[in-house]
N, C-alpha and C positions, 0 to 999 in steps of 0.2 A: 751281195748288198744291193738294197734297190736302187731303182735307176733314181728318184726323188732324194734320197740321203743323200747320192753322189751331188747332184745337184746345187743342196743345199751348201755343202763343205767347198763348194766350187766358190761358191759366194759368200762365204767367210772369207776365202780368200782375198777376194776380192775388193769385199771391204775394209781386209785391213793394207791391201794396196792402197787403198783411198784415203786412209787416214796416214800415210808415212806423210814426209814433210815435201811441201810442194815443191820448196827450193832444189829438191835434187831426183831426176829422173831416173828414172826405172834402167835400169843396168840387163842390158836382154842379151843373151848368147844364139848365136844358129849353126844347127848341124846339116850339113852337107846333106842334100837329098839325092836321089837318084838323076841321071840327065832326061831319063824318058818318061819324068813329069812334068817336064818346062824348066826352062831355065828364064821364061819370065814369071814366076809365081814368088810372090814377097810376102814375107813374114805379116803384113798385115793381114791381105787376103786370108794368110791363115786364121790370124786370130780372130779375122772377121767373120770367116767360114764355122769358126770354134763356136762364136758368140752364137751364131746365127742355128748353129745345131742346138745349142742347150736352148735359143728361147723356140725353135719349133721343136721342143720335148722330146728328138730323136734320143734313144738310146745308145745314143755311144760311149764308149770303153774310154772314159778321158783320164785314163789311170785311175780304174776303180779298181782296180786291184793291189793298190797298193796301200801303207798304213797308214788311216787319217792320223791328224792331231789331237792330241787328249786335250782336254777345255779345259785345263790352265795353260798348255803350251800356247792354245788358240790365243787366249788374251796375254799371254809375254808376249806373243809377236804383233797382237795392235797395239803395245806399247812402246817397243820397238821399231829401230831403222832395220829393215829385214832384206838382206839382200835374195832376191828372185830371180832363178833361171829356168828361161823357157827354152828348153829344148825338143825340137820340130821332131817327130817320129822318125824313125828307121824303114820300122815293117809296114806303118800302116800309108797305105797311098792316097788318103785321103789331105795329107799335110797336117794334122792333130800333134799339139807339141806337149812335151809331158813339162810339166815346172818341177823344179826343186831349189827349196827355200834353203838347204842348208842345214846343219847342224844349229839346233835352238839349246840356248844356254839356260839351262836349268835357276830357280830364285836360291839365293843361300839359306837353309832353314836351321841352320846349326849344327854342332857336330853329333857323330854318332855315339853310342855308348862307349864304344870298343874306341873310337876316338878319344872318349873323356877320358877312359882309363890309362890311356896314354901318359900324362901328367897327374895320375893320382900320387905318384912318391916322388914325382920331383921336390926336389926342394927347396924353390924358391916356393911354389902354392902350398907346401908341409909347413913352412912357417908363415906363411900368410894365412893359412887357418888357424892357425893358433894363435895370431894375432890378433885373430876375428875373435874367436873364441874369451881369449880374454878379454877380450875390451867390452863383451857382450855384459860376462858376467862383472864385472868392474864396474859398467856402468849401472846394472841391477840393484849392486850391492850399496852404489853410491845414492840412487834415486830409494832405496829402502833406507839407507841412515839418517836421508833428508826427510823425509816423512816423519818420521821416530823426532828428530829434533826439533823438528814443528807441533807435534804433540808436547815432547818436555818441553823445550824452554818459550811457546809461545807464551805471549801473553797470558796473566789468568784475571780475574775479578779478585778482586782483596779481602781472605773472611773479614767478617766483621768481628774487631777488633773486642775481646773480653772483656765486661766488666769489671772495672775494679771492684774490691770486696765491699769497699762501704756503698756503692752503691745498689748489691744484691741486696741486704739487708735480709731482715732485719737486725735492727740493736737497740739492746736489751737494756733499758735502766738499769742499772743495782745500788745497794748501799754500804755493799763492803761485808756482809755478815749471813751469804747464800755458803749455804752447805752444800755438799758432794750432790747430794740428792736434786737441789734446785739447780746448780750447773751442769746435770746430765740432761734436767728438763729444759735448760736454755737450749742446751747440742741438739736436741730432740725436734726443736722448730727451725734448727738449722740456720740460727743465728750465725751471722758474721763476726759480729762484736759486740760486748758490753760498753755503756759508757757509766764512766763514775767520776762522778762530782768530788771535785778537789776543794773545802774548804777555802772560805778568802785570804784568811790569815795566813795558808801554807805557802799559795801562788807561789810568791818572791821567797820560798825557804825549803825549793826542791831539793837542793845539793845539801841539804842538813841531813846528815845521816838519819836520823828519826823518819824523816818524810821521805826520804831515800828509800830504805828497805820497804816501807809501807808498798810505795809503787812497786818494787821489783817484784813482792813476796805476787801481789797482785796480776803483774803482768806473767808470770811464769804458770801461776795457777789456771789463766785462759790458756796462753800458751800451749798448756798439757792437749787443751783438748781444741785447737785448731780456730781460737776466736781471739779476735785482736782485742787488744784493750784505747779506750776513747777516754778522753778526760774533759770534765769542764772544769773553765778556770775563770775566777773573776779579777782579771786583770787594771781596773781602772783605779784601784787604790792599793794603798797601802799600809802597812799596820806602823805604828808610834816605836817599834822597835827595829823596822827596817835600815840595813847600814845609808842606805840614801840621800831617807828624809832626817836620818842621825846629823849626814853632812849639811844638810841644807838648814837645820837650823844652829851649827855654830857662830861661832859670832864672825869667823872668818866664811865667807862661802864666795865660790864662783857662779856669776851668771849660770853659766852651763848648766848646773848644777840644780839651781834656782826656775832653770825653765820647766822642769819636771813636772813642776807643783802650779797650781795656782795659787797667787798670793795678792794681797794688799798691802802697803803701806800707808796706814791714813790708821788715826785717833779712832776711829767710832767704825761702824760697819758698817763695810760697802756697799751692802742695798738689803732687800728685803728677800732674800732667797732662804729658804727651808731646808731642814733634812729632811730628805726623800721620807713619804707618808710618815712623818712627823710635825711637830709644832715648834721647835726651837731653831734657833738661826743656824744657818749651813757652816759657821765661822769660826775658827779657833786661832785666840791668839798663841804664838808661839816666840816668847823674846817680843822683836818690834815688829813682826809682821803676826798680819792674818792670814793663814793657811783655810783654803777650802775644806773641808769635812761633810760628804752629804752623806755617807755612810758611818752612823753609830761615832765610834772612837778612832775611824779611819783617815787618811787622807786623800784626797784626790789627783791620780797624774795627770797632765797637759799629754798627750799622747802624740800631740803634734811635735814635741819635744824632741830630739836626734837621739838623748839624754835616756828620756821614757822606751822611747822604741827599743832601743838598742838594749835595755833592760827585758824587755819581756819578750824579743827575739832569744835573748842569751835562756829564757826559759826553756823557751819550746825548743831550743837545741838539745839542752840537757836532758830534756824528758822525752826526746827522738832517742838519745842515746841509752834509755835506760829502757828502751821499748816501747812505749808508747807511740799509736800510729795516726790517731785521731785527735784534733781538740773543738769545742763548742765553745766559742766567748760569751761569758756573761756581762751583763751591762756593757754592751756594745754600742748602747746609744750614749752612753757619756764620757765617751773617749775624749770628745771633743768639747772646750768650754771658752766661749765668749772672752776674749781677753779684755773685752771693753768693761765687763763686768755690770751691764746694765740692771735697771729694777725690769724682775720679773711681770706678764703685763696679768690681770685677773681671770683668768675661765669664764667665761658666759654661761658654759654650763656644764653648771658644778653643785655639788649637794655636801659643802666643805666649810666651814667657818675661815674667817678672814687669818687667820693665824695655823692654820691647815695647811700640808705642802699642796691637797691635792684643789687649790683655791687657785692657785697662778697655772697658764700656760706652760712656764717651764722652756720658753723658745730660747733660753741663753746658755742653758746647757744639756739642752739633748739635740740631737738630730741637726748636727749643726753642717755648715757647708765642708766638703772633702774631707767627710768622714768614710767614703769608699774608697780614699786612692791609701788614708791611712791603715783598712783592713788590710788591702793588698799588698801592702809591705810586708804585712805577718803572714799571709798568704803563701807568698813566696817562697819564705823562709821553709813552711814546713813543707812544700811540695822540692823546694832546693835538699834539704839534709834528709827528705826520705824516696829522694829519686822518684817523687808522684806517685808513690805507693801511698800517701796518704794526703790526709786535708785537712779543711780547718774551716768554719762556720759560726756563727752566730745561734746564740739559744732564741727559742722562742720567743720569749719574753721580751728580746731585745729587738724583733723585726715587725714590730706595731707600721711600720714607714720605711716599708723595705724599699723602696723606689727612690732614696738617698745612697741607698750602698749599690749604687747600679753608675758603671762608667757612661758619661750621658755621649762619647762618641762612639764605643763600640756596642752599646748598649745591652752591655754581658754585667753580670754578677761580678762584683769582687772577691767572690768569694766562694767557696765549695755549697751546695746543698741548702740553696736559701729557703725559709720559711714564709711562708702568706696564713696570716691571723685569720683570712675570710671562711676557710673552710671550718674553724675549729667556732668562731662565730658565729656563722648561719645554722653550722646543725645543733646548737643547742635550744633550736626551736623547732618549732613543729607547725609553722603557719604554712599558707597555698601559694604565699610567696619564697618560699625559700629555693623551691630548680631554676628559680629565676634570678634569685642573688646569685647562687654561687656559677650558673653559667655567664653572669655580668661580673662576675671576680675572676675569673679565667679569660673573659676579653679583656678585660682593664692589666693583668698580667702578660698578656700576646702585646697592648699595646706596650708595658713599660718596657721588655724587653724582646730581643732578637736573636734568639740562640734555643735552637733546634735538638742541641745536645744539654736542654736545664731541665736539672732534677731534682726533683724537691724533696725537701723535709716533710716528713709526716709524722709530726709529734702529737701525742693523745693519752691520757691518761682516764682508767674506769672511769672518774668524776664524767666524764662525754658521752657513757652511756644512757645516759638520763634525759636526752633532749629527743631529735628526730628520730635517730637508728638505735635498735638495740645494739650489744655487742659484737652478734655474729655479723651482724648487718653492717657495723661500722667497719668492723676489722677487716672484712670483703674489700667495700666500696674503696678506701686505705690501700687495701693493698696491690688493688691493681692499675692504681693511677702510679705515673712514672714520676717517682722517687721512690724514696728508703722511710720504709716504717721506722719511727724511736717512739719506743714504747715499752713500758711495763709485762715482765713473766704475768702478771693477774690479768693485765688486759688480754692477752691474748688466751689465758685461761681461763675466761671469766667465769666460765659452768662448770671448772672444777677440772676438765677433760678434753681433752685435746681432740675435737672434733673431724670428723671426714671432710668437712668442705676447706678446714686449715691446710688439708692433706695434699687436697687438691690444689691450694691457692700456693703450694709453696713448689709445685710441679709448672705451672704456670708460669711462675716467677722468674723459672730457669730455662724457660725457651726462649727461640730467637725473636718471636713475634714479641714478650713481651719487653726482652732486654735491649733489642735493637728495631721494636715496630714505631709506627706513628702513633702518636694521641690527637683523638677528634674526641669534641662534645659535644652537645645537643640536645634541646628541650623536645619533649615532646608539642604536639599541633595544639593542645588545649593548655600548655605551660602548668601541668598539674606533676610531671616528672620529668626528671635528669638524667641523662645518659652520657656515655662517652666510647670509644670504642678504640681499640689497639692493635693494630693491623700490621701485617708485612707480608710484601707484593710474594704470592705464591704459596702462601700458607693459609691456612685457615686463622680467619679473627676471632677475637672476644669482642662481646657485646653486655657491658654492665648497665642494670637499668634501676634507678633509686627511686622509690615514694616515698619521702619524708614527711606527708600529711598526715593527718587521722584517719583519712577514709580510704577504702578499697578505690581504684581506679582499673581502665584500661587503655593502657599509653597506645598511643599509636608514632611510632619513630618512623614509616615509610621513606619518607623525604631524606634522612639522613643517611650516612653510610654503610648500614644494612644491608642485608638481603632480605627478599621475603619471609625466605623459613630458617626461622631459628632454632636451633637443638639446646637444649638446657644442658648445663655444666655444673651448678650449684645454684643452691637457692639458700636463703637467710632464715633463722629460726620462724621469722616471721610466717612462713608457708608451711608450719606444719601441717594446720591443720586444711588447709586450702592447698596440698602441692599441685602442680603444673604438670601437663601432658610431656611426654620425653620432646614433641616437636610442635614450635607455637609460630603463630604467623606474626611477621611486626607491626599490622596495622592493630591489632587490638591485642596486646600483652595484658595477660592479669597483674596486677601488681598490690598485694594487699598493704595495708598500712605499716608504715617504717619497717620498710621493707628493701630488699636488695635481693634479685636478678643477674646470674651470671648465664650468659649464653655463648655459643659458637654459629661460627657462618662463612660461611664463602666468601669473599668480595667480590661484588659484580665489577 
């Protein structure tokens, strides 16, 4: 080994003398030297002599020959309190002392294999691995159960809840007298229900066997083929043979009894009121009173009566009972009647002789105040005894002032499927104002009410193809506004043949955009056409677009709910002879006269 290596390890040493702890000094041992070196020579001199050899680079044997330290021993022992013995030579006569540090304790680095194996079958670590073991897979199988029940029973979003049947629609007029062949063409449009008109005289004489089996034979022959049966009923009078008005005019009668009716006691008659589009007086004596009569040979109930109600509640139970799942009131606006019994006041404008009913206003017996909390009574009734599987509504005819059967605090219908005259009004014309009425009859409807779930009546008969829209064009625009078409097998057949765009309109019908989407309207930028659009978040929308004028146009709808490009879905007879490219842009839509536009789109 060179003389430089030795050196170097000399002074390892050294430094890690230097780094023990000062508080305790160096522990030095001396071995006896010869007497014929001096017996005054001290252990310094030597070490002084030692130092003084290594820095003048002599070559001395300061125990090179022996085994250095391996360089992790090296740094245990500068971490280390390292006891150090300088032992002064024997042979050599120069005084050169050898050190020895001692036995260096090795760091612990873990046991050996043959060590581990030692404790591999004892048995307290044979069941502590199996306690590992299981607890491993336990806890596996617990953290995978909890996952799996965070999928099932989290939370989910709620489908949207099914339409009831009446308000898929359509429903089908009838008159009692459709053959096999015409009932298989109603299943064929995939009608819901038919309604049929109940005579006035029958109303109050359901439970009479005759009018009994009529309905049952009726309701069983829908039945067969999976269509409910609706009735209209004209509830506000009653006939000269009813047990009621029998009681009310014996010579003995109870108030009660009495409130039913409208009457008078007085000599002469009580004001100048009409039978309904007639010219004789509304009044018939019976005994010592005057009984109201504005129907023919009928008489008139007070509906506000506990008396009246509970009469034509006890109907509609009985004819829940016997199947029937629908009803439409007729003459709904004269449920209610002025007890004051005032003179009717004249029409300003009217084309009526003075002795004409249709010469007076008529403000004392129609459309009188809480005549919406009185529908809601019967309301109730039939959504009570058919568990909400069915309803009850008002006929057209009767909702000229629908905005009286409207609860003025919740500002909801009293009533199932209410009608608005404005639509069936505007289109039987054909002027450049009409996308401009019926988008101000759809504001004026958002204002009167506040109910995001109203669906409307869409009643229409052929006579309505004669105005703006042809047929295919009406029955379109109809049917994809939200409510329930009521209309006629002819309406909807009117060409004889059940068309490919009916085909389409009734696949529509039954998706979710349009059973549970939004309805938005909107005029076109030049207010020359009407639009509206039926949307639901994630789905693709419809886009229907109306010209009710004479002339060809090109609507531009940009501004409104749209997207740019629109794809055609159906078009109206009107575009025979002009059809429409499969993809059109919405700033310039063609739209020929009375005509109807059905598209799809994206929602941006």
């Amino acid at each position: 080994m060179s003389q430089e290596k030795l050196s170097s390890n000399k002074l390892d040493i050294e430094g890690a003398q230097q780094r023990s702890s000062a508080d305790e000094k160096l522990k030095e041992t001396y071995k006896p030297i010869s007497e014929d070196f001096g017996s005054d020579l001290t252990t310094g001199d030597a070490v002084k002599n030692s130092n003084m050899a290594r820095e003048n680079g002599d070559p001395v044997k300061d125990g090179a020959d022996e085994k250095m330290l391996e360089g992790s021993e090296k740094e245990n022992l500068a971490l280390k309190n390292v006891e150090v013995k300088f032992i002064s030579g024997d042979s050599n006569p120069n005084g050169d002392a050898k050190i020895d540090i001692g036995n260096i304790e090795k760091a612990f680095t873990g046991m050996t294999k043959e060590e581990l194996m030692k404790y591999a079958n004892d048995p307290f670590w044979v069941r502590l691995r199996w306690i590992l073991f299981i607890f491993f897979w336990a806890l596996w199988i617990a953290m995978l159960a909890g996952a799996i029940s965070i999928i099932v029973f989290a939370p989910k979003c709620a489908a949207p809840t099914p339409l009831v049947w009446w308000k898929k629609g359509p429903l089908i007029t009838i008159d009692g007298s459709e053959t096999e062949d015409v009932i298989k063409e109603i299943k064929n449009y995939n009608a819901k229900g038919v309604v049929y008109e109940l005579s006035g005289d029958e109303t109050y004489f359901v439970d009479t066997p005759l009018v009994e089996s009529k309905i049952k034979k009726l309701v069983e022959t829908y039945k067969a083929n999976d269509i409910h049966v609706v009735l209209d009923l004209t509830a506000n009078y009653v006939t000269k043979e009813d047990k009621l008005f029998k009681e009310a005019t014996e010579a003995v009668v109870t108030p009660e009894v009495l409130s039913a009716f409208v009457t008078a006691n007085t000599a002469d008659l009580p004001n100048n009121w009409k039978k309904v589009h007639g010219t004789e007086p509304a009044w018939k004596k019976e005994g010592k009173l005057y009984f109201l009569s504005q129907f023919e040979d009928n008489y008139d109930l007070q509906m506000t009566s506990p008396v009246a109600q509970k009469k034509l509640s006890d109907v509609l139970t009985h004819l829940v009972a016997l199947g029937v799942k629908g009803f439409r009131l007729l003459n709904a606006q004269h449920f209610i009647i002025n007890p004051e019994l005032r003179d009717e006041i004249p029409d300003r404008n009217h084309n009526h002789g003075m002795n004409e009913y249709g010469f007076f206003t008529h403000g004392q017996t129609i459309y009188q105040d809480d005549l919406g909390k009185v529908i809601r009574n019967f309301t109730r009734v039939v959504h009570n005894v058919t568990d909400n599987a069915g309803f009850l509504t008002i006929r057209d005819d009767s909702a000229v002032r629908a905005e009286v059967f409207v609860d003025s605090k919740l500002k909801h219908f009293t009533f199932d499927l209410p009608y608005f005259k404005f639509l069936e009004t505007f289109l039987k014309s054909s002027k450049q104002t009409v996308p401009k009425q019926i988008y101000n009859g759809f504001a004026n409807l958002n204002g009167t009410v506040d109910d995001e779930s109203l669906w409307i009546q869409l009643s229409y008969k052929p006579e309505n193809f004669k105005g703006a829209l042809d047929a295919s064009g009406y029955n379109i625009f109809m049917g994809f506004l939200r409510g329930v078409q009521i209309t006629s097998i002819n309406a909807l057949n009117y060409n004889g043949s059940k068309s490919e765009s009916m085909k389409k309109l009734e696949e529509a019908r039954e998706s979710q955009v349009f059973q549970h989407g939004k309805f938005e309207y909107f005029l076109s930028h030049n207010e020359t056409a009407f639009g509206y659009t039926r949307t639901k978040s994630g789905m693709p929308g419809y886009f229907i677009a109306m010209n009710p004028t004479d002339e060809d146009i090109k609507a531009n709808f940009t501004f409104g709910g749209t997207a740019l490009e629109l794809s055609v879905l159906m078009l109206s007879d009107g575009f025979n002879d002009n059809p429409l490219k499969s993809k059109i842009i919405s700033n310039e839509i063609p739209l020929t006269k009375h005509s109807v536009a059905v598209f799809t789109f994206v929602p941006q």
